[in-house]
C-alpha positions in Angstrom: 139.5 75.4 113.5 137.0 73.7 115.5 138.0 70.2 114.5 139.0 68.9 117.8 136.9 65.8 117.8 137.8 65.0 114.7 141.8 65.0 115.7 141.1 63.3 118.8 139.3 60.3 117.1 141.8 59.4 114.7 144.2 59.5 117.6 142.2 57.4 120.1 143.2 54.0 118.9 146.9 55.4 119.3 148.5 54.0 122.5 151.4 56.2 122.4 149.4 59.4 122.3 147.8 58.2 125.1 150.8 57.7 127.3 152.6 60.6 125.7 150.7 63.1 128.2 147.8 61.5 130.2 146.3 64.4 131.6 146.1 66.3 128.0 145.2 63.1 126.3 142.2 63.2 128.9 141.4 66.5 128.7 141.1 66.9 125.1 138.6 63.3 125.2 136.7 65.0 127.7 136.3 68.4 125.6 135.9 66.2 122.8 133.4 64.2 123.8 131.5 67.6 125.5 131.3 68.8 122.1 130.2 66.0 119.9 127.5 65.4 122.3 126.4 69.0 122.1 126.7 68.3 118.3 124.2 65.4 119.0 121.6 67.3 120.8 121.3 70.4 117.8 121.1 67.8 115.0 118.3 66.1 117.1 116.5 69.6 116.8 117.7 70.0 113.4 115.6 66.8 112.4 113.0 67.5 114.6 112.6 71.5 113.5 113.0 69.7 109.6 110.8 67.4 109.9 108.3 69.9 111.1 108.8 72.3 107.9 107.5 69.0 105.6 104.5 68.4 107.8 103.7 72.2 106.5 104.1 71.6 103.6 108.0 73.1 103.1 110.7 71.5 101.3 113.6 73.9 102.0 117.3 72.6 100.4 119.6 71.7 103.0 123.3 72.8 102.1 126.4 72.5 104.2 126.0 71.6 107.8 124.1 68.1 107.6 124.8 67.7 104.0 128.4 67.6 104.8 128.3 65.9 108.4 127.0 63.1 107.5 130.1 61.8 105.1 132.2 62.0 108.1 132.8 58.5 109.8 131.2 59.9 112.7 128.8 62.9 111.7 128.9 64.2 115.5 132.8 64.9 115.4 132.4 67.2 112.5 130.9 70.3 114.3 128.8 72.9 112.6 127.6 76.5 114.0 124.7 76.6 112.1 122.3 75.1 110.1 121.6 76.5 106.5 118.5 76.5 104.2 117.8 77.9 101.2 113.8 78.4 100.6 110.9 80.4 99.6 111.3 82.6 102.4 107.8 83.8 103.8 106.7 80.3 103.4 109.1 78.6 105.5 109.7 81.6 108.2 105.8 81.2 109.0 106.3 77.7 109.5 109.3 78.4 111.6 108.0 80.9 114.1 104.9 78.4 114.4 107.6 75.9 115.8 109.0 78.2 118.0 111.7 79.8 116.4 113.1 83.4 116.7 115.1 85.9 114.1 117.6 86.4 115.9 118.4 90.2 115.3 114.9 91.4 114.4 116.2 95.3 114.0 118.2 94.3 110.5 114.3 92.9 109.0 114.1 90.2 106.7 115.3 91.3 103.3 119.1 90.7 103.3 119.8 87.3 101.4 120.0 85.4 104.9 118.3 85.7 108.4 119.4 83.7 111.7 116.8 82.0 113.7 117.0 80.4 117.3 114.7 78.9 119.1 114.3 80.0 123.2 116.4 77.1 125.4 117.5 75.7 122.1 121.1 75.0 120.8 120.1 75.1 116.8 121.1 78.1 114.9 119.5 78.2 111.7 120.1 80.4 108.5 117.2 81.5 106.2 118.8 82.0 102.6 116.8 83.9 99.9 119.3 83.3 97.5 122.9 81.7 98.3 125.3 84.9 97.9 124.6 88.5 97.9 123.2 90.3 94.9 124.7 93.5 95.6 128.6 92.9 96.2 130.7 92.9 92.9 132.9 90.3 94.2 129.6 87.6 93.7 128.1 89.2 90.9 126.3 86.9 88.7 126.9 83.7 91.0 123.9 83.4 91.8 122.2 82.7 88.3 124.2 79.1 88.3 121.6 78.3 90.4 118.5 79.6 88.7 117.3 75.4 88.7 118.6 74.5 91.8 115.1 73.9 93.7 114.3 71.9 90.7 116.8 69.8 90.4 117.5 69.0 94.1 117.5 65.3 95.3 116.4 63.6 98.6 118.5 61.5 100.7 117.5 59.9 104.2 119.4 60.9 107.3 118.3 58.9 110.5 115.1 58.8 109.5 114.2 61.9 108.0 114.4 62.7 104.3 116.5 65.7 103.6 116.2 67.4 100.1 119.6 68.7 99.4 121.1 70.0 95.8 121.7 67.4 93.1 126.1 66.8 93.9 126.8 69.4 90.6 125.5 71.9 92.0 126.3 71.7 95.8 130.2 70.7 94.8 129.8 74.3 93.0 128.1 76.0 95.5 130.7 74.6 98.2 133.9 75.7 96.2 131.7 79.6 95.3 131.5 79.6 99.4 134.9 78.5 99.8 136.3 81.5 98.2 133.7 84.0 99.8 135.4 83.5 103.1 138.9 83.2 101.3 138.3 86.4 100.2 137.1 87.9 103.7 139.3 86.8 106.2 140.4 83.3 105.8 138.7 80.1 104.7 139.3 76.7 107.8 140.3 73.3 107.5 137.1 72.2 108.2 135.6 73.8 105.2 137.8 72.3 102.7 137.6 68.7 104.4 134.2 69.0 103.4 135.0 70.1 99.5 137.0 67.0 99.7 135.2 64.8 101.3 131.9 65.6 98.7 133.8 65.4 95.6 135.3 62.0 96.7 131.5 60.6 97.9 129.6 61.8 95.2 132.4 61.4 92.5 130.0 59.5 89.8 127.3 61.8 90.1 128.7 64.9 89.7 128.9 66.6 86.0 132.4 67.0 86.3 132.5 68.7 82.4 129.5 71.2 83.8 131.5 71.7 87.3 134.9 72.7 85.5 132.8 75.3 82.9 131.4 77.2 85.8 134.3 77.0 87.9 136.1 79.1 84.4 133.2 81.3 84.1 133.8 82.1 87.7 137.3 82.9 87.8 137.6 80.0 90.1 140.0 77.5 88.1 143.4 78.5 89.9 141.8 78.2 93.2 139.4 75.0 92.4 142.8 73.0 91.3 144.0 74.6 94.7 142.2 72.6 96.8 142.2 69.3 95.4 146.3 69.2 95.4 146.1 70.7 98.7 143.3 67.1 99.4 146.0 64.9 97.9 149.6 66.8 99.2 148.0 66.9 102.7 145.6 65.1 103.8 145.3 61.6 102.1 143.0 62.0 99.0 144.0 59.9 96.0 144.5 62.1 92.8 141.8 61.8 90.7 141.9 62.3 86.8 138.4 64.6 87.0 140.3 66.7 89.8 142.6 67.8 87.1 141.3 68.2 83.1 142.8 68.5 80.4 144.9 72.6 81.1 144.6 72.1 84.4 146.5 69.2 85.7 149.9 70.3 83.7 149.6 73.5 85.9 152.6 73.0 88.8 150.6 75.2 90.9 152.7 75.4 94.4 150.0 75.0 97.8 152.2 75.7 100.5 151.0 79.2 100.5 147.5 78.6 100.5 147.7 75.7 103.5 149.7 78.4 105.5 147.0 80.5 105.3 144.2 78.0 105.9 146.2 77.2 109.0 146.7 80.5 110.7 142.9 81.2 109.1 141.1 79.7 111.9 137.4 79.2 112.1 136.0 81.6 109.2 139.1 84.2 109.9 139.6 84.6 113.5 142.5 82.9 113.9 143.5 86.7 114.9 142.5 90.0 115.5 144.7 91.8 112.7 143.5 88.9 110.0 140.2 89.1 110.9 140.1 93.1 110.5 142.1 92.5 107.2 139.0 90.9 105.3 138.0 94.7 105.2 141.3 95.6 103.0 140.7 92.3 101.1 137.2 92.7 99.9 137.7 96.6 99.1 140.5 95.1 96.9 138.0 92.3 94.9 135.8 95.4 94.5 138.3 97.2 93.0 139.4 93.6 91.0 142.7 93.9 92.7 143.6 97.6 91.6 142.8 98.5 95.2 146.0 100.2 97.0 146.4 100.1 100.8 145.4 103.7 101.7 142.3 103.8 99.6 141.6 100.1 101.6 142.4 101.9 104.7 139.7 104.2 104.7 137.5 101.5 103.8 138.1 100.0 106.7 137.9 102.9 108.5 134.3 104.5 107.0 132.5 101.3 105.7 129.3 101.7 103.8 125.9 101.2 105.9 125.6 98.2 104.1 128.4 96.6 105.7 127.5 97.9 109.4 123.9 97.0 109.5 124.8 93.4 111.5 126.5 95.5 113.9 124.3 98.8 114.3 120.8 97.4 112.8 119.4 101.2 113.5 121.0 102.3 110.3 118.4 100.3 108.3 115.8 102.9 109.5 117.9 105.6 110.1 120.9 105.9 107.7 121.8 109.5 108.5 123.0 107.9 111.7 125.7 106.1 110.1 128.7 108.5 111.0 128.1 108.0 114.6 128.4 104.7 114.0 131.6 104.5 112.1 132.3 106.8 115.8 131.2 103.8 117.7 133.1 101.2 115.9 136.1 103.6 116.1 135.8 103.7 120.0 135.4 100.2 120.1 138.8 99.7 118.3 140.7 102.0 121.0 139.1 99.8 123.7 140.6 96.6 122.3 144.3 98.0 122.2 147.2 100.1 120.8 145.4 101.3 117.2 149.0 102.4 115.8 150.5 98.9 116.2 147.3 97.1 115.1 146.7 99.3 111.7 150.4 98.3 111.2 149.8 94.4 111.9 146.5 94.6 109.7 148.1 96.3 107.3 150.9 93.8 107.1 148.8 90.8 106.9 145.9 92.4 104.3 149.5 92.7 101.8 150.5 89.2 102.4 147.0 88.0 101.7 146.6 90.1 98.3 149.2 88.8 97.3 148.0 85.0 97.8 144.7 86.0 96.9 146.4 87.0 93.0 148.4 84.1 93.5 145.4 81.5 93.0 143.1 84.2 90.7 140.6 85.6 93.6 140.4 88.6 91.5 140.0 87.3 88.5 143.6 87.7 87.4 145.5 86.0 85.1 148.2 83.7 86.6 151.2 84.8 84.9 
């Protein structure tokens, strides 16, 4: 889950840990401290790589990542991959190139909805967003129009010394709950992630529109799994309830979160807590497609033949050359066989993409009607 840091400092002060098992206790400071420090050094060139995009004249919306980070205690010990913005794209990848940054897999272009950047000797990963979902997945459809007025009404907030424009709280608590489910929905959705949910509804709690938050989280389909999360912050992991977590048809709902923490917890980082969940996001997603009508053979060769749309990360020559893409369904195919046994693995993915339907009905992923 990639929250190491964040477990070792609030067992630090703890004597008893500390004598418990002396060489783990040290090893896990040590690793700890390796990757805050590493943290460190990318949000340096984070600021630095930011404050560059203002002196030419770019204001792109920082979301996640910093925006998050920095309501942690310490804002190194919550780690991020990446770095997100969402921009006017051709504007602010001039300026980045100018600076030294780099798309980082040039064969799939620039037109998806998001394009990865690095810069040569540099730790900082950052995302290019057109838009904040996809436009042409069924799943999202329509998602992005809440945020038509984002860009203008974002807000600015300082961050060691450099001012960070960021969506007004409404909007990013929304977004942050829309992207919540997106990974829900693939392969699993981490600890870390709802932390941060959490942590943002409780910081910026008398700014947020909480009428306007709960009407697009109904308009979404998102009520079930919105009311989720917040029991899951107080059951768990020591939020107080709050009377705008729950309105008025919501907080008389007994909805039961065990199943949903179980799943967070053998989620792992965005999924890959294993190789069978993460290959069931395919069975999953073919399933919201299908609004949860999907059965398991039709999901099977799904996951089996993919459209070119979902391969062009892996095989970016299908953007110029589509008539390619049954050699690489081949390729992908082979590259299965090398990982393993397929007969047991189908089995194991099968398995798991069942069990995580079923919560996926359970808390109205597809739009269903909690019975």
């Amino acid at each position: 889950h990639h929250v190491l840091p964040l477990v070792y400092e609030a067992v630090a002060e703890c004597r008893a840990a500390a004598l418990a098992d002396r060489v783990m206790f040290a090893k896990v400071r040590e690793k700890s401290l390796r990757l805050m420090a590493l943290q460190r050094t990318m949000t340096e060139e984070f600021l630095e790589l930011y404050a560059h995009l203002q002196q030419m004249g770019v204001k792109p919306l920082a979301v996640k990542g910093i925006v998050c980070r920095s309501l942690y205690p310490n804002p190194d010990a919550r780690l991020s991959a990446d770095e997100d913005l969402l921009i006017q794209f051709e504007a602010c990848q001039e300026a980045m190139l100018l600076y030294g940054m780099q798309q980082l897999n040039p064969e799939t272009g620039t037109e998806n909805y998001e394009t990865a950047y690095k810069k040569t000797g540099g730790f900082l990963v950052i995302e290019l967003h057109r838009m904040l979902f996809p436009e042409n997945e069924k799943w999202c459809i329509g998602w992005n129009g809440f945020f038509d007025e984002i860009h203008k009404q974002a807000i600015e907030r300082e961050t060691e010394g450099v001012k960070i424009n960021m969506p007004q709280p409404t909007d990013h608590l929304f977004f942050q709950f829309c992207h919540a489910r997106k990974h829900l929905l693939a392969s699993g959705v981490g600890i870390r992630q709802i932390c941060d949910i959490l942590l943002f509804a409780e910081y910026y709690e008398k700014e947020i529109d909480w009428e306007i938050f709960w009407d697009r989280i109904r308009m979404t389909d998102g009520i079930l799994f919105a009311e989720a999360i917040f029991r899951l912050g107080v059951q768990y992991l020591g939020f107080e309830e709050k009377q705008f977590y729950f309105p008025e048809g919501v907080h008389s709902m007994k909805l039961d979160t065990e199943r949903l923490m179980e799943d967070i917890l053998h989620s792992g980082i965005h999924g890959k807590g294993t190789r069978s969940r993460l290959h069931s996001g395919t069975l999953t997603l073919h399933a919201a497609e299908k609004r949860g009508l999907s059965g398991i053979f039709p999901g099977l060769f799904y996951m089996a033949f993919p459209p070119a749309k979902n391969l062009l990360w892996r095989f970016p020559y299908l953007k110029k050359h589509p008539y390619l893409l049954p050699f690489a369904w081949g390729q992908r195919l082979c590259g299965y066989l090398r990982e393993g046994p397929v007969l047991g693995s189908v089995k194991e993915i099968v398995k798991t993409g069942r069990k995580r339907k079923e919560i996926l009905r359970e808390y109205g992923i597809f739009g269903e009607k909690r019975r």
